[in-house]
N, C-alpha and C positions, 0 to 999 in steps of 0.2 A: 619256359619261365615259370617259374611257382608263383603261385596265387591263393589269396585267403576269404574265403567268402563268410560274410559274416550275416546271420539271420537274425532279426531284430525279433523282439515280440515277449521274451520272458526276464524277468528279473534274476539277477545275481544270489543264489543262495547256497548257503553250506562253508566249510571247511577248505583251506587250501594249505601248501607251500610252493615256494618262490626259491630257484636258486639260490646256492651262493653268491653271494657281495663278488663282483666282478674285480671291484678296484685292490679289495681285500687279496682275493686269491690273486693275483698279480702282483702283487707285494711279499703274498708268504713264499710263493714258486723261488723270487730273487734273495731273499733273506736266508730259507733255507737250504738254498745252492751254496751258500757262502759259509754255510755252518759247518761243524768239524762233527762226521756222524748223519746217524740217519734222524730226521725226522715223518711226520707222514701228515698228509693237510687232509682234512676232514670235512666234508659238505662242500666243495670245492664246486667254482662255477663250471659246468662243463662246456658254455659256448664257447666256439672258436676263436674269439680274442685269446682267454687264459688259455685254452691249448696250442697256440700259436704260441704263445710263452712259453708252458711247458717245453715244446717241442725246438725252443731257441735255446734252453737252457739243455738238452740232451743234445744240440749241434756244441754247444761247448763243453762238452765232456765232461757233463753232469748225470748220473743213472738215475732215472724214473720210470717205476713202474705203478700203474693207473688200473682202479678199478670204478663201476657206476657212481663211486660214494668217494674214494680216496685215492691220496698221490702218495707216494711215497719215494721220499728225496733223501739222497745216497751224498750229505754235503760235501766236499773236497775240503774246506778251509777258507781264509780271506783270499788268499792268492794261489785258490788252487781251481780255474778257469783254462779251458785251454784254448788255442788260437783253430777255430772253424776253419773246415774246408771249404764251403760254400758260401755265397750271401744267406742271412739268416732273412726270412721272410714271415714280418709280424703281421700280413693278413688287414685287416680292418681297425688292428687298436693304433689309436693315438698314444694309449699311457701304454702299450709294449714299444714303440719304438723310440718314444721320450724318455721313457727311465732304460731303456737298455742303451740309449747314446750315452746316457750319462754315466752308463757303472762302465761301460766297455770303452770309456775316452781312459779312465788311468789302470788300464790292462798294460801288459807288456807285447801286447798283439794285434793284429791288421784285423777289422771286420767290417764288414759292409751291413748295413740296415736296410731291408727293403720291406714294399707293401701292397697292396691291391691299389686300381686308380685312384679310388679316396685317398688315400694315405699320400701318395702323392701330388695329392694336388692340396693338403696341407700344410701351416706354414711349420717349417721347422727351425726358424733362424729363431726363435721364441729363446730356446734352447742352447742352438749352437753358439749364438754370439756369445751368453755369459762362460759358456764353457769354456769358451776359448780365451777367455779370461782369464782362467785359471791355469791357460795350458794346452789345452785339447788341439790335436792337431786333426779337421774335422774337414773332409771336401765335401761336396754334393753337387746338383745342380742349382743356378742363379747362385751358385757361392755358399752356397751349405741351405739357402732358405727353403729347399725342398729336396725330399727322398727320392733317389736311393742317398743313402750317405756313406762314405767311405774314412774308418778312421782308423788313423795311426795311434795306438795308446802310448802313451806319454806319461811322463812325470809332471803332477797337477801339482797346484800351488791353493792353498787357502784365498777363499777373497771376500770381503764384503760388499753383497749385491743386493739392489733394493729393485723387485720387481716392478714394471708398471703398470701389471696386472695381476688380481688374486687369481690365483691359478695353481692347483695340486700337482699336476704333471712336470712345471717345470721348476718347482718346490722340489719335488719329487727326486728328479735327474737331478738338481744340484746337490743334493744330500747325500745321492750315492755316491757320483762322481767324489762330495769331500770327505768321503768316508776312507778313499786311497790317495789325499791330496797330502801335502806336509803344512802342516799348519793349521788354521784355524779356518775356518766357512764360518761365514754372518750371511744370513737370509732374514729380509724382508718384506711385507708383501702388505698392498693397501688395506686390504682388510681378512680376515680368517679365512684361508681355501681350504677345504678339506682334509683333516687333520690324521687320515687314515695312516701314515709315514709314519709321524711322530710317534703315533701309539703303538703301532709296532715295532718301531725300533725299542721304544721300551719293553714293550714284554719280551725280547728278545736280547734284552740289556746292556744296549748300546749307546754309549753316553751321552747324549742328547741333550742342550741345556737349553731355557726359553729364558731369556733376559729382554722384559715389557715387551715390546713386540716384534722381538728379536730371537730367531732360531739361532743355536751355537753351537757348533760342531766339533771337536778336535778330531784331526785325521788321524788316518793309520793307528788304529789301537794297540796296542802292545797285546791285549790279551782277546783271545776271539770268541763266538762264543756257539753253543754247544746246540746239537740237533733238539730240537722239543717238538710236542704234538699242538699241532692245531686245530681248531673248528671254526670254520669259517658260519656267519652269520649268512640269514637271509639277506639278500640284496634290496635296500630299498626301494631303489629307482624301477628294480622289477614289479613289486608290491606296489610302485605308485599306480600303475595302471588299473589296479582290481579296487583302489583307493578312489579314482575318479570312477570308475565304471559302477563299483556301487552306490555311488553318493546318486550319480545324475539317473540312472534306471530305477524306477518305478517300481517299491516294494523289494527292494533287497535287501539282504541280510549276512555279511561276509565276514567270515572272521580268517586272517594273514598267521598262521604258525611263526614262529621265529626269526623276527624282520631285525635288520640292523638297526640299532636306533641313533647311532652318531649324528649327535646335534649341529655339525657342521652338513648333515646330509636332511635335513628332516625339515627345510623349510618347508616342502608342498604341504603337509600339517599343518604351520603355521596359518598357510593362505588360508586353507581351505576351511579352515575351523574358522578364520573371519569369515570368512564368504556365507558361511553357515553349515559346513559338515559335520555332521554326527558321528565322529571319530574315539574310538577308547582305546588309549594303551594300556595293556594288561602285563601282570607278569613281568615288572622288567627287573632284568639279570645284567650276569656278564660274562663275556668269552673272548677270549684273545684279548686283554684289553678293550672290546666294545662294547657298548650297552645295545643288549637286546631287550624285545618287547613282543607279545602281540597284539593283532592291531584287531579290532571290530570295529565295522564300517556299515550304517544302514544307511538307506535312502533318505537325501533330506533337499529341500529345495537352497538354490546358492543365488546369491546376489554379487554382483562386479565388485572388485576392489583395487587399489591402487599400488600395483609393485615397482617400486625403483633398484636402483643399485645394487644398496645393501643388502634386497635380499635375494638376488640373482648368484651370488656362490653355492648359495644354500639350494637352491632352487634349478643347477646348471643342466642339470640331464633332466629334469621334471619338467622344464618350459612345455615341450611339444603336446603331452598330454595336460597339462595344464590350459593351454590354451582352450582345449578341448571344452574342460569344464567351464572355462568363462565364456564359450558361444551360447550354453544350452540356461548361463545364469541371468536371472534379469539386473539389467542395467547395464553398465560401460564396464570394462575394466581396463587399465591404461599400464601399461609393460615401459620401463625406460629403463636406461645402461643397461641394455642385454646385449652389444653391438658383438660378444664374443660367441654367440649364436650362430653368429654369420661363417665362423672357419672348425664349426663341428662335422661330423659325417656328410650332412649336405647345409647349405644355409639354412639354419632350422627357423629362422624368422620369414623368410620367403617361401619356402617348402609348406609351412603351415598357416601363410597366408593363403596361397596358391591352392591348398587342398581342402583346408575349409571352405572357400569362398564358392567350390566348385558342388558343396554340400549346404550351401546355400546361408555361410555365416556371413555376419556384416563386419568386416574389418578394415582397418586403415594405417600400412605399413609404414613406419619409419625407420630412420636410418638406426636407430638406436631397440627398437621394439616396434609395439604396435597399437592399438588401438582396438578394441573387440567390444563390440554392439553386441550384448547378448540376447537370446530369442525368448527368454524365460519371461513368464508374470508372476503378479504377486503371491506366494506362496505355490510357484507351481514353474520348475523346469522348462526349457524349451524343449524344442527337436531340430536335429539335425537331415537334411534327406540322404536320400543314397547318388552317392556321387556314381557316372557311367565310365568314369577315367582316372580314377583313384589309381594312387601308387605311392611309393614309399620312396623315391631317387635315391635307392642303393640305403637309405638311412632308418637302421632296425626298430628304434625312439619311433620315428613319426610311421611308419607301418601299423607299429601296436598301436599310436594314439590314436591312428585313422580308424582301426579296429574296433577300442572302447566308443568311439562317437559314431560307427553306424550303428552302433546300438541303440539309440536314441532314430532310427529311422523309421521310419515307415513299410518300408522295403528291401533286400537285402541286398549287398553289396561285397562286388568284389574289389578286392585292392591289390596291383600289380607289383610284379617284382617284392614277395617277400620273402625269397630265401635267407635276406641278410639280418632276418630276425636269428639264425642262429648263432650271430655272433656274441648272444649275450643271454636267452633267452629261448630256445630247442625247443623246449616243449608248451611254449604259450597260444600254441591251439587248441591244443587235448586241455593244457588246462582252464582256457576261459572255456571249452564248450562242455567242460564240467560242472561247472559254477552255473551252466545256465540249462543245466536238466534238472526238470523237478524232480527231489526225490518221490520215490516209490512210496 
């Protein structure tokens, strides 16, 4: 079993980069498969979620060839896919097997979705029910509500469907899916989920229309469109960690090279600059359609705050180390509508109740969030101890956060089972215990 031992005692200083954008490069992998021509994606995430994509889209008879830094994708066209010999197996992502049910339900060919025990033990009728709304002729087990899935592609139909939850993934599936459907897709969703779709389909010029809060689609395009280069942004949610880790350590000083900055992705800023972080975006640009920036981040002391609903989209992958910093801040701070925490990688509201508590944070779980007693005083951080049974339950998010918070220890600690950090994140051992050597 892999394990990550983390030594507490020095602050965060110097210079980094961060992956590419996870969500990003699994969005350009499916766009530029379907393009007529080559394109090639650039700064491309290398955990094995996106290569698990990759590697779905070369079982459907797509050419990619991969180097440290780049993909390079040999498009077929809109209907030039071909029907896999095997089950395609998406490994650990939720958005490879949500948005590949959705482009592979209006194929004209049989393909089975499968994934590691997390994956299966997520819900997938989220997905399947609307699809088959339109059409999708979709088996699995409990009735499609769980992977593997098995589907017959089909001739889809336009439909207007109003989510009953903000959710990207299954925004996501349904736009591809109406991208081969006859007719019109209307998607709505309670409030903004991550807009990464939208804006690639634009830079890639796919006609895409937002009427008030209303996504609009027309299927089957008459005209398709052509291979282009991409570069993928830093990945936020990777940068959240070095975000929290320099705020709450003692004397640091971090500056993030080239982070995504999509405002549907950049709540934990929001928090955390309430809270009282000392955050600067520098430099912001643009690429592929998203705003980048860099970020500098020094140590500053954080006080509790109060997150509800509305900003839990913005905030979806940041909760676990989030959490993190509201133990070490002083006051409460009170978490509510995050109940979709509960069917991520692992329940990430009980996971990080469970493992903070075991590092000696004071919390009080509910069904919705939680409740977090921070250890900080006035003008001054808490700490965290070193838990003896630290682990990560297969869930790469709360590995790393467990990480950023025995920093704050006294003592060093090891955290179990972290090989599943490389599903998004490979190299964030080398690179936090780079940040934490003083230079020469």
């Amino acid at each position: 079993m892999t394990t990550l031992t983390i030594t507490p005692g020095r602050p965060l200083r110097g210079t980094t980069t961060i992956p590419g954008d996870k969500s990003l490069t699994h969005r350009a992998i499916i766009l530029t498969a379907l393009a007529e021509g080559t394109s090639t994606i650039a700064g491309y995430c290398q955990g094995e979620d996106c290569l698990n994509t990759m590697r779905a889209f070369q079982t459907l008879g797509i050419p990619i060839t991969h180097t440290p830094t780049e993909l390079t994708i040999c498009g077929k066209g809109f209907w030039g896919l071909s029907e896999p010999s095997a089950p395609i197996d998406c490994g650990n992502s939720g958005t490879g097997i949500r948005l590949l049910t959705g482009l592979l339900s209006g194929q004209d060919f049989f393909s089975i979705l499968t994934g590691d025990d997390s994956i299966r033990r997520r819900p997938m009728g989220r997905v399947v029910k609307p699809l088959r709304e339109m059409g999708a002729v979709i088996g699995g087990r409990k009735g499609g509500e769980l992977a593997p899935l098995a589907i017959t592609g089909s001739d889809l139909h336009g439909i207007e469907y109003t989510s009953p939850v903000s959710s990207a993934q299954i925004k996501s599936s349904l736009l591809l899916a109406g991208l081969f459907a006859q007719g019109e897709t209307r998607y709505r969703e309670p409030r903004l989920s991550r807009d990464h779709t939208e804006r690639m389909f634009q830079f890639f010029g796919i006609p895409l229309a937002r009427e008030a809060d209303v996504l609009v689609l027309q299927g089957r395009p008459t005209v398709g469109w052509r291979g282009v280069e991409v570069t993928i942004p830093g990945d936020f949610s990777a940068a959240a960690f070095f975000i929290v880790g320099a705020t709450i350590v003692q004397g640091s000083d971090v500056t993030i090279y080239n982070v995504g900055m999509n405002p549907t992705r950049t709540g934990l800023i929001d928090v955390m600059r309430t809270m009282g972080a000392d955050i600067q975006v520098l430099g912001l640009r643009d690429a592929a359609g998203e705003p980048v920036g860099d970020l500098r981040v020094r140590s500053a002391p954080l006080k509790g705050v109060t997150i509800g609903h509305d900003l839990i989209p913005k905030t979806i992958d940041e909760f676990p180390v989030l959490c993190v910093a509201a133990a070490v801040a002083e006051g409460d701070t009170v978490i509510s509508g995050a109940e979709e925490l509960r069917v991520k990688e692992s329940d990430r509201i009980a996971t990080m109740s469970r493992e903070l508590k075991a590092m000696g944070a004071l919390i009080e779980e509910r069904p919705d969030g939680m409740i977090i007693h921070g250890a900080g005083r006035s003008g001054e951080n808490g700490k965290l101890k070193a838990s003896d049974k630290a682990q990560s339950h297969g869930d790469h998010r709360v590995a790393m956060s467990l990480a950023i918070g025995g920093l704050t220890a006294e003592q060093s600690m090891t955290i179990a089972d972290t090989s599943c950090v490389d599903t998004s994140f490979p190299n964030f051992p080398n690179t936090l215990a780079a940040l934490l050597t003083e230079p020469a």
